[in-house]
C-alpha positions as CSV (number, residue, x, y, z in Angstrom):
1,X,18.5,1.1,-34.5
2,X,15.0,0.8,-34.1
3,X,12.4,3.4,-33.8
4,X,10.0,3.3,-30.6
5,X,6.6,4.5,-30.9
6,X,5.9,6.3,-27.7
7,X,2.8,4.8,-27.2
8,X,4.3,1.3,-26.6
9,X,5.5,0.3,-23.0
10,X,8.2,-2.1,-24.1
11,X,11.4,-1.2,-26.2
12,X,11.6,-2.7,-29.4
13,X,15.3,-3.5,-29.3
14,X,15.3,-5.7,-26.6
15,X,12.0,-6.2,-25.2
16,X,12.7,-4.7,-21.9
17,X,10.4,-1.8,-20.2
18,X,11.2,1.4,-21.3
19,X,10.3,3.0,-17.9
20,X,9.0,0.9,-14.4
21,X,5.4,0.6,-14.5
22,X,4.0,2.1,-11.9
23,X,0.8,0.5,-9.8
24,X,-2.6,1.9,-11.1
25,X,-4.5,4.4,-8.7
26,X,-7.5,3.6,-7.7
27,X,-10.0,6.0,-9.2
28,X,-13.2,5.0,-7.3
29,X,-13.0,7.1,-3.8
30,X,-15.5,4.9,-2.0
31,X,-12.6,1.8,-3.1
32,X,-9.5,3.6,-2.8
33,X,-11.0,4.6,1.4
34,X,-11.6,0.6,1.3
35,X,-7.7,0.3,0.7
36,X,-6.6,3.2,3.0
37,X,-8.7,1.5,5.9
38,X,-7.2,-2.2,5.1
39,X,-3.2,-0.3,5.0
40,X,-4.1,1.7,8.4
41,X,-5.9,-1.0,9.9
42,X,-2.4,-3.7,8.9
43,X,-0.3,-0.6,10.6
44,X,-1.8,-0.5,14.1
45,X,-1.7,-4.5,14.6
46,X,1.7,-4.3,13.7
47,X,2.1,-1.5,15.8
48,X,0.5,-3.0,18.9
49,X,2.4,-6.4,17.7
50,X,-1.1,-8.7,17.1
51,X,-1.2,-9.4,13.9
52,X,-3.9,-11.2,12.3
53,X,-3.0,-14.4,9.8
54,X,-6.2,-13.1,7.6
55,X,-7.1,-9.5,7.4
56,X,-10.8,-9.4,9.4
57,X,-14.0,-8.9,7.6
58,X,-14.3,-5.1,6.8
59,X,-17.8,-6.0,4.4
60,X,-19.6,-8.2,3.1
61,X,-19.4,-6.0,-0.2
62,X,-17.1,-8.4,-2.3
63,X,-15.2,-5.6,-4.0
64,X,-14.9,-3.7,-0.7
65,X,-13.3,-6.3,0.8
66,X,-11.1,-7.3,-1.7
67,X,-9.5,-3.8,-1.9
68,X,-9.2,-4.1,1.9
69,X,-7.3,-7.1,1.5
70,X,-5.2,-5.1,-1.1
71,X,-4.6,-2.6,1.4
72,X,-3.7,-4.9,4.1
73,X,-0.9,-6.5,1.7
74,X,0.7,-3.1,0.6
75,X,2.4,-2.4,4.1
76,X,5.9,-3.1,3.6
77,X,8.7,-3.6,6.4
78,X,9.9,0.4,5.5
79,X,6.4,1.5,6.4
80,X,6.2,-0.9,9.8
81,X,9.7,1.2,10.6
82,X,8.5,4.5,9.6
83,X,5.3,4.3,11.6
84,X,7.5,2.5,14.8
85,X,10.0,5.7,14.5
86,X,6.7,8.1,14.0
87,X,5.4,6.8,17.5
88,X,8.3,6.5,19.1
89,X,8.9,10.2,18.5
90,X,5.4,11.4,19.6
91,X,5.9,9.7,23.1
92,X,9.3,11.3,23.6
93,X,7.4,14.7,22.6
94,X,4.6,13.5,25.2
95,X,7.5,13.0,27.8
96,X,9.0,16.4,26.9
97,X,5.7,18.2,27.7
């Protein structure tokens, strides 16, 4: 048997991970708002059903825009359902009222 040092991330029997690696946080505020904005702005044109081919210029700050763009790619089909269900329920509770 082989011993694993702890500070490796791959097993040293077979080469596999030893646990998933999760996606880095980003650390800069000022960045990580750039990607909340790109994943927010992705969820309301799916939500109102116009979807863009290209995410739209948030800045002409390189970096800015490129964690807008990662934003914009994180939404998942689980987070299109989730906001669809969230929305769905707030107009029956408008209805109710």
């Amino acid at each position: 048997m082989a011993f694993i040092n702890h500070s490796q991330v791959r097993s040293a029997v077979n080469n596999s991970p030893i646990a998933p690696i999760q996606p880095k946080r980003i650390r800069n505020r000022v960045y990580r708002q750039c990607a909340k904005d790109g994943f927010n702005d992705r969820l309301k044109a799916e939500l109102a059903g116009e979807v863009p081919e290209q995410p739209r210029l948030y800045s002409r700050h390189s970096t800015r825009q490129y964690y807008f763009n990662i934003g914009w790619q994180a939404v998942t089909e689980m987070h299109i359902l989730r906001a669809k269900q969230r929305q769905s329920a707030q107009l029956e509770r408008g209805r109710q009222s």
